[in-house]
C-alpha positions as CSV (number, residue, x, y, z in Angstrom):
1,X,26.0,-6.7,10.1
2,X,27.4,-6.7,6.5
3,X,25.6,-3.5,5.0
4,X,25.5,-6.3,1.8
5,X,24.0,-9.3,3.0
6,X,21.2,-7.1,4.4
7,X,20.6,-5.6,1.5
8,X,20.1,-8.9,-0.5
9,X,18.3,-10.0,2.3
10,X,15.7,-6.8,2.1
11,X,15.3,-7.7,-2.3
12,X,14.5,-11.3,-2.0
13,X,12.0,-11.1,1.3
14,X,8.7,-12.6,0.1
15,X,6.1,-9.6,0.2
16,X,3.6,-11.5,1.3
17,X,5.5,-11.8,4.7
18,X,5.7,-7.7,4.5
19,X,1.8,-7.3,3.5
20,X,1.2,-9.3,6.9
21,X,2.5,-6.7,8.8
22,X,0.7,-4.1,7.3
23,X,0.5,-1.6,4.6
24,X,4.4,0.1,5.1
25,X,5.5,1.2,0.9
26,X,4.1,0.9,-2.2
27,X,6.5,-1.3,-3.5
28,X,5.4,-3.9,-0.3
29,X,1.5,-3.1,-1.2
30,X,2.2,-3.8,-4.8
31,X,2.8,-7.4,-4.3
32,X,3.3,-8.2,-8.3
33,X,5.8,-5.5,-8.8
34,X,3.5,-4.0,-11.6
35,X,3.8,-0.7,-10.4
36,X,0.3,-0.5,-9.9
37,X,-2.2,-1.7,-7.0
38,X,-5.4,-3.7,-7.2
39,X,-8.2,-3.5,-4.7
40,X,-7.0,-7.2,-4.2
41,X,-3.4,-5.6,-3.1
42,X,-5.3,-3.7,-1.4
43,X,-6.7,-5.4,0.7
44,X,-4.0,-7.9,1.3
45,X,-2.1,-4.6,2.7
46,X,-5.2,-3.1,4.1
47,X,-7.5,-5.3,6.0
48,X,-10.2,-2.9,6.7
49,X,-10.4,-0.8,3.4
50,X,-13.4,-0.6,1.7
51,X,-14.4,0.1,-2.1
52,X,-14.9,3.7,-1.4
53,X,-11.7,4.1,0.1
54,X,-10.1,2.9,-3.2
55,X,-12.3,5.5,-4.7
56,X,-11.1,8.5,-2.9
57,X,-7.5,7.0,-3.4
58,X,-7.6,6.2,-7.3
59,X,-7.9,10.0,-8.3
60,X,-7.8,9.2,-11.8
61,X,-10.3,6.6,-12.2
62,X,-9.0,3.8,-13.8
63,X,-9.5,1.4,-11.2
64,X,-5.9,0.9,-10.3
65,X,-3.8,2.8,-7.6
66,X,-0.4,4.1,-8.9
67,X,2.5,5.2,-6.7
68,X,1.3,9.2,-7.0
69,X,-2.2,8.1,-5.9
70,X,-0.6,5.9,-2.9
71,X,1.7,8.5,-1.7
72,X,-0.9,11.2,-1.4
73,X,-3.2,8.8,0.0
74,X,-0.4,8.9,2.9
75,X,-0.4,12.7,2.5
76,X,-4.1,13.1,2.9
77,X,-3.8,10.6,5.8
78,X,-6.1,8.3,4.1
79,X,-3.9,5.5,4.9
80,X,-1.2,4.9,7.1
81,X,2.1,3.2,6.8
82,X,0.9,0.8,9.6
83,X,-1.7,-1.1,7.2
84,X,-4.8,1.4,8.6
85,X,-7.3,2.9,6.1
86,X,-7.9,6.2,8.4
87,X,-10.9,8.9,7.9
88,X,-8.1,11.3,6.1
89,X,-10.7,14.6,7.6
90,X,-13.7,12.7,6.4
91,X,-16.4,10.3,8.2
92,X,-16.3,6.6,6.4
């Protein structure tokens, strides 16, 4: 397949068809391309987080998840890449 034609293909893909597959990157969570996630993103990405989740993820406290915060969310194994909120060593 043209290396080209893929890539275009992998730019203009509607996120909302990626979200429904699951969490996967932070660019596919963050669904308005604000470089920043809401709990709505969230939970489009993550059907069964919950508000204390987002907590333990937004390590800075301002109520939004930034790429830093999602990556060592996948570190901690908070959350997978799969769209699974997991118990990252800790009982939810």
């Amino acid at each position: 397949m043209n290396t080209k034609i893929l890539a275009l293909a992998l730019v203009i893909a509607p996120a909302g068809a990626a979200l429904a597959q699951g969490g996967s990157n932070f660019a596919t969570v963050d669904a308005d391309g604000n470089g920043q996630i809401s709990m709505k993103e969230m939970e489009a990405a993550y059907k069964n987080i919950m508000v204390a989740d987002f907590v333990r993820i937004d390590t800075n406290e301002d109520y939004l998840i930034d790429e830093g915060e999602y990556m060592q969310a996948l570190e901690q194994n908070i959350i997978d890449q799969n769209g699974t909120v997991t118990s990252g060593g800790q009982s939810n």
